[in-house]
C-alpha positions as CSV (number, residue, x, y, z in Angstrom):
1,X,-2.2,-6.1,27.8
2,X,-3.1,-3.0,25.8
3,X,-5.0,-3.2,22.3
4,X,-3.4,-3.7,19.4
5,X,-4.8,-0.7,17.6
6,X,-2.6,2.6,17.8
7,X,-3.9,4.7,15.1
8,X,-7.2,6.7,13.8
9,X,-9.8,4.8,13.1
10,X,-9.9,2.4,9.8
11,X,-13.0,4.0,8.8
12,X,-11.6,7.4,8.7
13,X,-11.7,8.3,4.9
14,X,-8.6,10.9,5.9
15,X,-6.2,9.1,7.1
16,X,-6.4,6.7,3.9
17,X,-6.5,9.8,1.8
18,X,-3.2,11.0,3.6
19,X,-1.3,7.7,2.9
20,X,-1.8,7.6,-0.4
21,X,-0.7,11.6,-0.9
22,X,2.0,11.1,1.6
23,X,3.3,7.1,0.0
24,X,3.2,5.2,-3.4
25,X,3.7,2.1,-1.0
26,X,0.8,-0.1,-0.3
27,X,-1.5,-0.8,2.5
28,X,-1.1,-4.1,3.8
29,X,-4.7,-5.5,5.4
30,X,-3.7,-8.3,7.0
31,X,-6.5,-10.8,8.2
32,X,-6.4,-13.6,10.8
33,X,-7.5,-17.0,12.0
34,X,-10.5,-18.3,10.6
35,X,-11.5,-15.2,9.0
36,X,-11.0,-17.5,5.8
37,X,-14.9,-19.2,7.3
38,X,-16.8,-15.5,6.2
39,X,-20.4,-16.0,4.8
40,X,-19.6,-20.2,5.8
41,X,-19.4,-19.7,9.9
42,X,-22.4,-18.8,11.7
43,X,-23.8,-16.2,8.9
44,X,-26.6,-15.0,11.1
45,X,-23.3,-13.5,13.8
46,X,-20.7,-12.4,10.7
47,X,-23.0,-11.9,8.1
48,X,-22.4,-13.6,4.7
49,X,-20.2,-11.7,3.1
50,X,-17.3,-13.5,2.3
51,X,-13.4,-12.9,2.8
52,X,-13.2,-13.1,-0.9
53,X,-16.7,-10.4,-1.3
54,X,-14.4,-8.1,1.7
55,X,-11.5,-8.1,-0.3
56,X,-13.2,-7.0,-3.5
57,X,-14.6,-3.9,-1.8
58,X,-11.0,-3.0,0.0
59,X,-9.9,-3.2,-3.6
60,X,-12.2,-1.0,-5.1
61,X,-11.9,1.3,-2.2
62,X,-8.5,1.7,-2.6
63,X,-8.4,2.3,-6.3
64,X,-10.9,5.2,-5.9
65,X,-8.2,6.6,-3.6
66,X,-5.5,5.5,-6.1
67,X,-3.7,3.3,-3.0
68,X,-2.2,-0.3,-3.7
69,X,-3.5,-2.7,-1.3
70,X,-1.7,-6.4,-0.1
71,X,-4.5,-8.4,1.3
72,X,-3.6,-11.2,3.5
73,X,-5.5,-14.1,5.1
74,X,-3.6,-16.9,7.2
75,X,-4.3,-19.1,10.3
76,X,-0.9,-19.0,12.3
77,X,0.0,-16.4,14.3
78,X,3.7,-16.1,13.4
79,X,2.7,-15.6,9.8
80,X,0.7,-12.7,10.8
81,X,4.2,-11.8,13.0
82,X,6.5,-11.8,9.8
83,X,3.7,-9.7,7.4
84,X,3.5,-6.9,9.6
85,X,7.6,-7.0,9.9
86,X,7.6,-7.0,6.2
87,X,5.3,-4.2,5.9
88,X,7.5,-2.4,8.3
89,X,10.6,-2.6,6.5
90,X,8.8,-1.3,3.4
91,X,7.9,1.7,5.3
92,X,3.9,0.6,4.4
93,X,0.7,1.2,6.5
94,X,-0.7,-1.9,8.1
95,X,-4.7,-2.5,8.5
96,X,-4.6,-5.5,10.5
97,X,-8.3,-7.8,11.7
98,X,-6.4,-10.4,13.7
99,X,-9.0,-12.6,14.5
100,X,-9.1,-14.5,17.7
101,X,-5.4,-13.5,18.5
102,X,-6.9,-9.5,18.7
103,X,-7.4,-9.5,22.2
104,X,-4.6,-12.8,23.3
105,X,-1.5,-12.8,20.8
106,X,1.6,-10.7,22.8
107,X,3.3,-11.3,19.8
108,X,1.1,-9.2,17.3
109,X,1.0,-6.6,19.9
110,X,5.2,-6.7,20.0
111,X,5.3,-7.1,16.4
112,X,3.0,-3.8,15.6
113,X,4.9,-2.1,18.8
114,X,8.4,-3.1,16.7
115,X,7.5,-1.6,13.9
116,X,7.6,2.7,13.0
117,X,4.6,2.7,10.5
118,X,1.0,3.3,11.1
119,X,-1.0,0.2,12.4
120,X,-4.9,0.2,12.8
């Protein structure tokens, strides 16, 4: 199965700055299974940063470059399924960590294949 990414990398300060010229629509950054456990699940591996800590910098980020963000955390795949759908028929971008389900879940990789907005 291929990888679910298929754009530039996240960390690519010009594609972000290219959305927000190109969009008023958000940026979804959508965040899977047990990602919730940051800075409480084996700190000295993930760090201890928290999702909550993670989202507060994505915010800020984004306000700098004047993009509205929808940050997501669930535990169940199909959720993750219907979020990326959602952002698709918005016409938004999609930053997606899917967890555990990055390298296993054929239906994120359907989902993000189904959909005709960028996906990282």
């Amino acid at each position: 199965m291929a990888p679910l990414t298929r754009c530039r990398s996240p960390h690519d300060a010009t594609v972000s700055k290219s959305m927000a010229q190109d969009s008023k629509k958000p940026i979804y950054v959508l965040n899977g299974p047990n990602l919730n456990l940051l800075g409480q699940r084996e700190p000295g591996v993930y760090g201890g940063k928290t999702l909550a800590d993670v989202e507060m910098e994505c915010q800020a980020f984004a306000a700098k470059l004047g993009i509205e963000i929808i940050f997501r955390q669930t535990n169940y795949e199909g959720e993750l399924v219907s979020w990326i759908h959602e952002a698709g028929e918005s016409g938004a971008a999609v930053a997606v960590n899917a967890g555990a389900y990055t390298h296993t879940s054929v239906a994120l990789h359907d989902a993000i294949k189904g959909v005709s907005v960028p996906v990282v």
